[in-house]
C-alpha positions as CSV (number, residue, x, y, z in Angstrom):
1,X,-15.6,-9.1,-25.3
2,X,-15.1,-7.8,-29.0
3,X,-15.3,-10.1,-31.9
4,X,-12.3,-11.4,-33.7
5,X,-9.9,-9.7,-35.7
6,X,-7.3,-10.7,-38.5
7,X,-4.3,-10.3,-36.1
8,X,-2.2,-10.0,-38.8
9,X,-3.6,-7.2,-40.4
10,X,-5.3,-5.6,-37.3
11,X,-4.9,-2.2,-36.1
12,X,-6.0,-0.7,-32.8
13,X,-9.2,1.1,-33.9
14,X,-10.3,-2.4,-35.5
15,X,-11.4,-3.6,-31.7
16,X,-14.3,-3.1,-30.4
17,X,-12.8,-2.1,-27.1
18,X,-10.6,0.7,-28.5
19,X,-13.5,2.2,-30.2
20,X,-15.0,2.4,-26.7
21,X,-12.4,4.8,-25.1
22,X,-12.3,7.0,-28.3
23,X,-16.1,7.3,-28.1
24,X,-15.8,7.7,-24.5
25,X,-12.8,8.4,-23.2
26,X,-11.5,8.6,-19.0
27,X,-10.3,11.7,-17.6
28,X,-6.9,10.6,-17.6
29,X,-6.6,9.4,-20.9
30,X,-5.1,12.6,-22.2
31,X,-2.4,12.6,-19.5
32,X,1.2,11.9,-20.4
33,X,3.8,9.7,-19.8
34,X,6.7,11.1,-17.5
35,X,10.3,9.8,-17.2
36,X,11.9,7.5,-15.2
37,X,14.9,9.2,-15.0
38,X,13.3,12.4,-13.9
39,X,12.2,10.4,-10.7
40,X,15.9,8.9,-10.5
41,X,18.4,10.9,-12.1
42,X,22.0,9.5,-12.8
43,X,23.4,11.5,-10.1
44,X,21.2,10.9,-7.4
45,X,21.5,7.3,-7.6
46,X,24.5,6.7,-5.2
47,X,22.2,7.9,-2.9
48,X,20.2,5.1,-3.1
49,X,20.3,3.2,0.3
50,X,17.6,0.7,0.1
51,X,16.3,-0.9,-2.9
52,X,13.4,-3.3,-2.4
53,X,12.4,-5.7,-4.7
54,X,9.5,-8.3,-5.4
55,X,8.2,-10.2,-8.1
56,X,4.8,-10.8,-6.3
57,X,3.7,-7.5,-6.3
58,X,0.1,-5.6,-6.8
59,X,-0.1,-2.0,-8.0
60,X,-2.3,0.2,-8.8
61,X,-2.6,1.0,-12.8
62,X,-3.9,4.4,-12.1
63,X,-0.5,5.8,-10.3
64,X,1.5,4.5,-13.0
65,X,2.7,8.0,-14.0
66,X,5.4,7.1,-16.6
67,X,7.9,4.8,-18.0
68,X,11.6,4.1,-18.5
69,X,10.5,3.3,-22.2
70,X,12.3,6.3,-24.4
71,X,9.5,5.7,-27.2
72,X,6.4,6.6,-25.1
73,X,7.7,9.0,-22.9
74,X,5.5,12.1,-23.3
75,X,2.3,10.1,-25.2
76,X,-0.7,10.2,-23.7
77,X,-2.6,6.8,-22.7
78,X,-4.7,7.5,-25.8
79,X,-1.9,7.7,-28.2
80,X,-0.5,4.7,-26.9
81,X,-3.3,2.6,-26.7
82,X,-4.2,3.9,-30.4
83,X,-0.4,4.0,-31.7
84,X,1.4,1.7,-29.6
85,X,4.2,-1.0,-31.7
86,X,2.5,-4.5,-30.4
87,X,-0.9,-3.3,-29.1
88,X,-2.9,-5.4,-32.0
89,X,-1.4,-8.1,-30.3
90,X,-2.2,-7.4,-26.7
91,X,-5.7,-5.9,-27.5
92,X,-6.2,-10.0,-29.1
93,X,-4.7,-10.8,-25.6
94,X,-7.4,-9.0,-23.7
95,X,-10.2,-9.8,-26.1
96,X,-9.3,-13.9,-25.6
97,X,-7.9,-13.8,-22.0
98,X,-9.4,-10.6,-20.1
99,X,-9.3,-12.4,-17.0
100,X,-5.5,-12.2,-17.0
101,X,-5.9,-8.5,-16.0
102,X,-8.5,-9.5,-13.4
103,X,-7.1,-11.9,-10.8
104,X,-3.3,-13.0,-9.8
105,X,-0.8,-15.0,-12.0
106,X,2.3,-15.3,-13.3
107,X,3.4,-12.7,-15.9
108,X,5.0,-13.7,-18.6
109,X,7.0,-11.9,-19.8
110,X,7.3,-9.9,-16.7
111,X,5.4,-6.5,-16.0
112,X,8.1,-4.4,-14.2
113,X,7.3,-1.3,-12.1
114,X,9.9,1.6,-10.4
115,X,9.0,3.4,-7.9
116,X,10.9,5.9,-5.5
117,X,7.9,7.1,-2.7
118,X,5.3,3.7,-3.2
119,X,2.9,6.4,-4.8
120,X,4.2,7.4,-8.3
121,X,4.9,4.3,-10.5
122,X,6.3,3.9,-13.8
123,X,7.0,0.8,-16.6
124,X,10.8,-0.7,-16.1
125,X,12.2,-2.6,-18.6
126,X,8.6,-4.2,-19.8
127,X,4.7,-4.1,-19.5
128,X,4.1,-0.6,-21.2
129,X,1.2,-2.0,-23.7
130,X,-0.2,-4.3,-21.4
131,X,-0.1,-1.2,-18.3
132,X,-2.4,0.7,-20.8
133,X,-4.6,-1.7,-21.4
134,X,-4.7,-2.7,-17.6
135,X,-6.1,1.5,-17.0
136,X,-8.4,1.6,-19.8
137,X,-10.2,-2.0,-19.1
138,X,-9.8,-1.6,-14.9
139,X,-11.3,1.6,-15.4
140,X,-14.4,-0.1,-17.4
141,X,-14.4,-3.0,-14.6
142,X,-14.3,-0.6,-11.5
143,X,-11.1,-2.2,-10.5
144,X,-7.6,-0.7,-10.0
145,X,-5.3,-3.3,-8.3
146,X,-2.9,-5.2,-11.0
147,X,-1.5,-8.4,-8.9
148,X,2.1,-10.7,-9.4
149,X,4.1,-7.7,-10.9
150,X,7.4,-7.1,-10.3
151,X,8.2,-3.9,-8.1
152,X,11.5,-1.9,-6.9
153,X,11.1,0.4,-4.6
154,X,14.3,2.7,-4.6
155,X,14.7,4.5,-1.0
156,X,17.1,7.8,-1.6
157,X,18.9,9.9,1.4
158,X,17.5,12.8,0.4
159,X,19.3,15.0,3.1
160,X,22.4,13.8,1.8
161,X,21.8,14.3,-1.6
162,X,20.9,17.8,-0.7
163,X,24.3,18.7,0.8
164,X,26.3,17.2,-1.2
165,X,24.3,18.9,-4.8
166,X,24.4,22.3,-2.7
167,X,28.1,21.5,-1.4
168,X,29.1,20.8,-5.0
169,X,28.2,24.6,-6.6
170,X,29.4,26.1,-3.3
171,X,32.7,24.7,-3.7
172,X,32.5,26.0,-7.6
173,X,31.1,29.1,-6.4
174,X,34.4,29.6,-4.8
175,X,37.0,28.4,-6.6
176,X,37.9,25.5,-4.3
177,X,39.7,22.6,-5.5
178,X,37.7,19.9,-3.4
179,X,36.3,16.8,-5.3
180,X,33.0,15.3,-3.6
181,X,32.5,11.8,-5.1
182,X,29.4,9.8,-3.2
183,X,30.6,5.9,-2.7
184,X,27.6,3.4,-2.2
185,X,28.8,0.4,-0.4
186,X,26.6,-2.4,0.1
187,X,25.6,-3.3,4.1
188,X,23.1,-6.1,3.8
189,X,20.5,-8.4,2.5
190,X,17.1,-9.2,3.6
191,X,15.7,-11.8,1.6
192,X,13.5,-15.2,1.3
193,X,11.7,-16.7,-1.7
194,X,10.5,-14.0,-4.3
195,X,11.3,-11.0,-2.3
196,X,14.9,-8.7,-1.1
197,X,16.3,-5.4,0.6
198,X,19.3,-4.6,-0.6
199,X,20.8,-1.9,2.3
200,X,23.6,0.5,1.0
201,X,25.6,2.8,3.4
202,X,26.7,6.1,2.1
203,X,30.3,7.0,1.9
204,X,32.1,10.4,0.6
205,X,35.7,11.1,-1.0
206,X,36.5,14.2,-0.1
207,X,39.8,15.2,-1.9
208,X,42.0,18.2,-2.4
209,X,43.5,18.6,-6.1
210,X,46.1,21.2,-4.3
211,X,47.1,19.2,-1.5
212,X,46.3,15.6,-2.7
213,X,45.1,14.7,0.2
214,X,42.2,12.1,0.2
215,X,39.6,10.8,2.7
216,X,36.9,8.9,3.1
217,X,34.0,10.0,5.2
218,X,30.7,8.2,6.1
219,X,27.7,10.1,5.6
220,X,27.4,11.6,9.0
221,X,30.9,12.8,8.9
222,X,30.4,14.4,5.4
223,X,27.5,16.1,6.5
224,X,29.2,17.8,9.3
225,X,32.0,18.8,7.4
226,X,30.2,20.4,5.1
227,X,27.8,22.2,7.9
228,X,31.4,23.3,9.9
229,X,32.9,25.1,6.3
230,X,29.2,26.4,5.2
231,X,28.8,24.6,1.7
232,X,25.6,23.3,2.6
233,X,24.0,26.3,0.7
234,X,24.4,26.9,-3.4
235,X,26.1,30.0,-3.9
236,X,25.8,32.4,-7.2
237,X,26.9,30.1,-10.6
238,X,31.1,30.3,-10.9
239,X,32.3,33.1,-13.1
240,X,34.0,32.7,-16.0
241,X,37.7,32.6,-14.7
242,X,36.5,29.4,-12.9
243,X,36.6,27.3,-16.0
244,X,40.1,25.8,-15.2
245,X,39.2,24.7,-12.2
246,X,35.9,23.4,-13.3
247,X,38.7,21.7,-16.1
248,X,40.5,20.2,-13.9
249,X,37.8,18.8,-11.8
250,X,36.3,17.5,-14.9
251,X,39.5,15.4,-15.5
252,X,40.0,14.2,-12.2
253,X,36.4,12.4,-12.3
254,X,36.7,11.2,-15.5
255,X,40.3,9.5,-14.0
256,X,38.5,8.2,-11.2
């Protein structure tokens, strides 16, 4: 590949292989970084109810869509193959070693993928620089596949989560005192070497602030319950005389 570079001083645009793309560049290079957390927002994770997990895994670099990474959210592959912190570093990497983006082994440190449909990927805790690189150079090689990564696949009860979001502002809608806090409890394990499905079944507390009364419902018996008093549909936003209640809500969860 490129000729060496003072790694010390180096900066992207001093390898040969960067200058390539900015000469040249794919039709996704301009695209941006999304967010994890738009994929799985903090409220819809109880509703989680099978995460899969391997550290064998191959996917491909070109439905990475985003990244967990706070820094590069919303840069473009460009920008962070031109601007990212250790990519001097990783471009030596490729220059020395390219065949570690070409065939299967270990990853050290790790390369961690999330995914919740198996199409749209995006960088967990580690493996933004070297993902980038992986797009721009498969792209070059006519290749796509990236092998012995680490995926989890998070499976979420969508139907669930849609009654109990819509069950939520119905229940503000009207005044109601009724608390709906989702409970994940975890049902099983598949596992062997290098692989696992964690199962989780979905469980409801459904509790009256005026009465005090308290249950717990599994999700089939939430769902009902919901169906027989009509909350599965968001009504118009609370008016403003709702704010106690929303108040006293507010400090139940935070007690709970």
């Amino acid at each position: 590949m490129g000729s060496m570079v003072d790694n010390e001083r180096a900066e992207p645009h001093d390898f040969d292989f960067v200058r390539r793309q900015l000469n040249a560049p794919p039709h996704w290079a301009n695209q941006t970084l999304h967010t994890w957390s738009a994929a799985l927002p903090r409220d819809k994770q109880p509703f989680v109810t099978r995460h899969y997990w391997t550290e064998t895994g191959s996917v491909n670099v070109f439905r990475v869509v985003g990244t967990d990474h706070w820094d590069y959210q919303g840069k473009t592959w460009l920008q962070l193959l031109t601007d990212g912190k250790r990519m001097p570093r990783n471009l030596q990497y490729l220059d020395d070693n390219p065949s570690y983006y070409l065939e299967p082994q270990p990853r050290r440190p790790r390369i961690y993928y999330n995914t919740v449909d198996g199409l749209d990927y995006y960088v967990g805790s580690d493996g933004n620089h070297r993902t980038c690189l992986a797009r721009f150079y498969l792209h070059e090689q006519g290749q796509s596949q990236l092998h012995d990564v680490t995926v989890s696949h998070y499976h979420v009860d969508e139907i669930a989560f849609q009654t109990w979001q819509n069950a939520q502002a119905a229940l503000h809608a009207r005044r109601r005192p009724i608390t709906l806090l989702p409970r994940p409890v975890q049902a099983g394990r598949d596992d062997t070497a290098g692989w696992k499905l964690d199962h989780y079944r979905l469980e409801f507390e459904w509790r009256d602030l005026d009465s005090g009364q308290d249950e717990i419902l599994d999700r089939d018996a939430f769902i009902e319950r919901c169906l027989d008093q009509a909350i599965t549909h968001a009504e118009p936003t609370a008016p403003p005389q709702t704010t106690s209640l929303l108040h006293r809500i507010a400090t139940y969860l935070k007690k709970a």
